[in-house]
C-alpha positions, 0 to 999 in steps of 0.5 A: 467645715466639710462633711466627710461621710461615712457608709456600711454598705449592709445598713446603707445608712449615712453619718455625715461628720465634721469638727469645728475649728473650736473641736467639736465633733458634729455628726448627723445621720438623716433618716427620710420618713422618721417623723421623730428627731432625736439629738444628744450633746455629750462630753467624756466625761464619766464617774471615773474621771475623778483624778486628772491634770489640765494642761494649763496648771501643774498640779494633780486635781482629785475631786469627790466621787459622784461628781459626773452624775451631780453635775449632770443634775445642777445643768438642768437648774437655771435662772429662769427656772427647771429646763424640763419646762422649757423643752415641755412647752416645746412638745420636746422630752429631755433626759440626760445621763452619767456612765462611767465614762461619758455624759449626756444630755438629750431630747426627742420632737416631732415638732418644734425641732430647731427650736428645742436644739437651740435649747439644748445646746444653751443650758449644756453651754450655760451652768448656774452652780450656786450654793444654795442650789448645790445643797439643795442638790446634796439632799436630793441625790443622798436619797437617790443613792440610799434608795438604789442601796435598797435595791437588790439588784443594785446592791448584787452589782456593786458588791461584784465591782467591788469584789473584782476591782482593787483601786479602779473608781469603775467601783464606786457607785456613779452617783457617789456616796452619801460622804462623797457627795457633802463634799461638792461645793460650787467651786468644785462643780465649775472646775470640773465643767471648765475642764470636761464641757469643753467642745474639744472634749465634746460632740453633737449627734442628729438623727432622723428626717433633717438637713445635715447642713441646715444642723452644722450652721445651727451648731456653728452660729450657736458656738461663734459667740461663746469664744472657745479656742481649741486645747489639749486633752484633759490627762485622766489619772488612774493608779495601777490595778492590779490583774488580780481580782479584790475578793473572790466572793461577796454575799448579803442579805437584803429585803428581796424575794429571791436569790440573787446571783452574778459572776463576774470575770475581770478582763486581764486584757483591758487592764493590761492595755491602760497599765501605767495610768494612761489612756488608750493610746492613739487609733491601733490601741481603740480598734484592739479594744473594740475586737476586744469587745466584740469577740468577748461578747460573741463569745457569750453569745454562743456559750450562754445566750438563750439557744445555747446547750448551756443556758438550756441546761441551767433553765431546764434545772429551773437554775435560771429565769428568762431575766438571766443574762451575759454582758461584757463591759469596757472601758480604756482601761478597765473591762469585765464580763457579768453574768447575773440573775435570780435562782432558787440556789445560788451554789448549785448554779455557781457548781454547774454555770462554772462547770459548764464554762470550763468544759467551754474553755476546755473543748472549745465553743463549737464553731456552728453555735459562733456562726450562728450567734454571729448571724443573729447578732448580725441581724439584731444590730442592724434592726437597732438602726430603726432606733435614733436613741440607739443610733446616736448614743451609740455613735458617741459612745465609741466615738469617744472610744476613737471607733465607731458603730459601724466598725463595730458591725464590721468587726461582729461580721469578721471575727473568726470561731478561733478568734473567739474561742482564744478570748473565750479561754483567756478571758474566762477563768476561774482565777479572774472570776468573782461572786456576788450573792444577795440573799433574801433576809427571811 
């Protein structure tokens, strides 16, 4: 188990990495002087993950939407009693959530640390799925769901992945819905954890003050009694989604204050990269998703973040509200672009947003305002190295990706103004794009 190392020379930070012969990835990154440690055990295994084949049975396995999110819920239940107590009695706050693609499972110390460790990496490594426990389970995520479908905001978002998407379970809400979840049983639960908790399919970050070695043995010892052996990857199923987007325009009416605006743009890019159902095959594939990525959202940055001509003149209309904002998301084979937020009219926005991006596409993105959201992002990435939760949820994230965050960085610093502006026009048009609108009910 030697540590291979790796640096960026502008953040002079240090990740320490290493496999266990059972495959999971340890990653420690040490930070003198933090008097905070932060810890996460993550697996990839997201809301999408609903169709797969494992490698030692023949057969297609499809399993209700939500699952991801219920199990990540049913592993702080144990026998002796809620997990939150026991990392509370440590000093120690635990946390966990469900993506599309990875779960995760963390806390943060001060004191107490090794101990609160040994914690986490028990109860992930430990389920109790009972049905008694899994009906109880049902009742209480069935209200979180109708309580996040009474929200505005909420509701805005899944009509627009909805809109864009055909068949992608990256449509579905991650916790399910309330007729998917009555369907989880705890035989479902277990063969889902059997197939997706397993350390091949796992990894470990830590960071802040503490011994890269001393973390190693501590994983190590806890994994040598467990008796895991290495396997093959799980293979994930999806049906082909078409390039096209599902509906070009979805609107409601719900209990809100304001006007709630998002456009979306599918990427035909990403989609094109997981035709066939298949993964993100091998390391060329992840680094051509990962400039992907950097250049989609570098190129929002220019045209629309807040120092833009563009932005500028949607706020000076009063179309727009500093909650208004630009994200690109992707996964291996799945990827969009939002742009959301509230406005006193949703379809002057929509006439002057469009316009203005296709005068962008049309002209090009100047190569000053690129240079200069280049610096600032830049510049922005590497004050997010002050934060551990940043840190290590983003290492797993594109971990998992088969990148990492400092290829991200490296990416951000070398991109060029052609580069960007070709993905901007390629990714952004008018054919690949979807609204969503919530209107307040009075």
């Amino acid at each position: 188990m030697a540590w291979q190392k790796d640096q960026d020379a502008r953040l002079r930070d240090e990740v320490w990495r290493t496999w266990l012969d059972n495959g999971l990835g340890v990653f420690v990154m040490r930070k003198p002087g933090f008097h905070k440690r932060y810890a996460v055990f993550s697996t990839r295994y997201g809301s999408i993950d609903n169709r797969f084949r494992r490698h030692d049975r023949p057969d297609v396995i499809e399993v209700p939407d939500g699952i991801a999110h219920f199990l990540e819920h049913q592993l702080f239940e144990d026998e002796s009693g809620h997990v939150f107590n026991a990392f509370a009695d440590l000093g120690a706050s635990v946390n966990a959530y469900t993506s599309h693609v990875m779960t995760s499972y963390l806390f943060s110390a001060t004191d107490n640390f090794p101990q609160a460790f040994d914690r986490l990496l028990d109860f992930v490594q430990a389920p109790h799925f009972t049905e008694a426990g899994v009906q109880k389970e049902i009742g209480i995520i069935e209200q979180e769901i109708r309580m996040y479908q009474d929200q505005p905001r909420h509701r805005l978002w899944m009509n627009l992945l909805q809109a864009l998407y055909h068949v992608h379970p990256v449509r579905i809400d991650i916790a399910g819905t309330p007729e998917s979840i009555r369907r989880i049983t705890a035989d479902t639960l277990q063969l889902c954890y059997d197939t997706f908790y397993h350390p091949s399919n796992m990894a470990v970050f830590v960071v802040g003050d503490v011994d890269p070695d001393a973390v190693l043995q501590q994983v190590a010892d806890d994994m040598a009694g467990r008796n895991y052996r290495f396997r093959p990857p799980v293979e994930r199923l999806f049906d082909p989604e078409p390039e096209s987007v599902a509906e070009a325009r979805v609107e409601e009416k719900m209990a809100a204050a304001r006007p709630l605006y998002a456009l979306g743009f599918k990427d035909a890019e990403a989609v094109r990269a997981g035709e066939g159902g298949g993964e993100a095959a091998g390391r060329r594939a992840a680094l051509e998703a990962l400039r992907r990525e950097v250049t989609a959202s570098l190129a929002l940055s220019a045209a629309l973040g807040r120092s833009s001509a563009l932005y500028q003149e949607l706020y000076d209309a009063d179309l727009i509200d500093d909650g208004f904002g630009a994200r690109h998301q992707a996964g291996s084979n799945f990827g969009h672009t939002v742009m959301a937020g509230e406005t006193r009219d949703p379809h002057e926005l929509h006439d002057r947003l469009t316009a203005g991006l296709e005068r962008l596409r049309r002209d090009g993105i100047p190569e000053g305002e690129i240079r200069r959201a280049q610096r600032q992002g830049v510049g922005e990435f590497v004050q997010m190295f002050d934060s551990l939760e940043f840190i290590a949820n983003g290492f797993l994230f594109y971990h998992f990706k088969g990148t990492s965050l400092f290829e991200y960085m490296q990416v951000l610093e070398q991109v060029t103004p052609d580069e960007v502006n070709a993905r901007f026009a390629e990714h952004l048009r008018p054919e690949a794009a979807a609204v969503s609108i919530v209107w307040p009910k009075s």
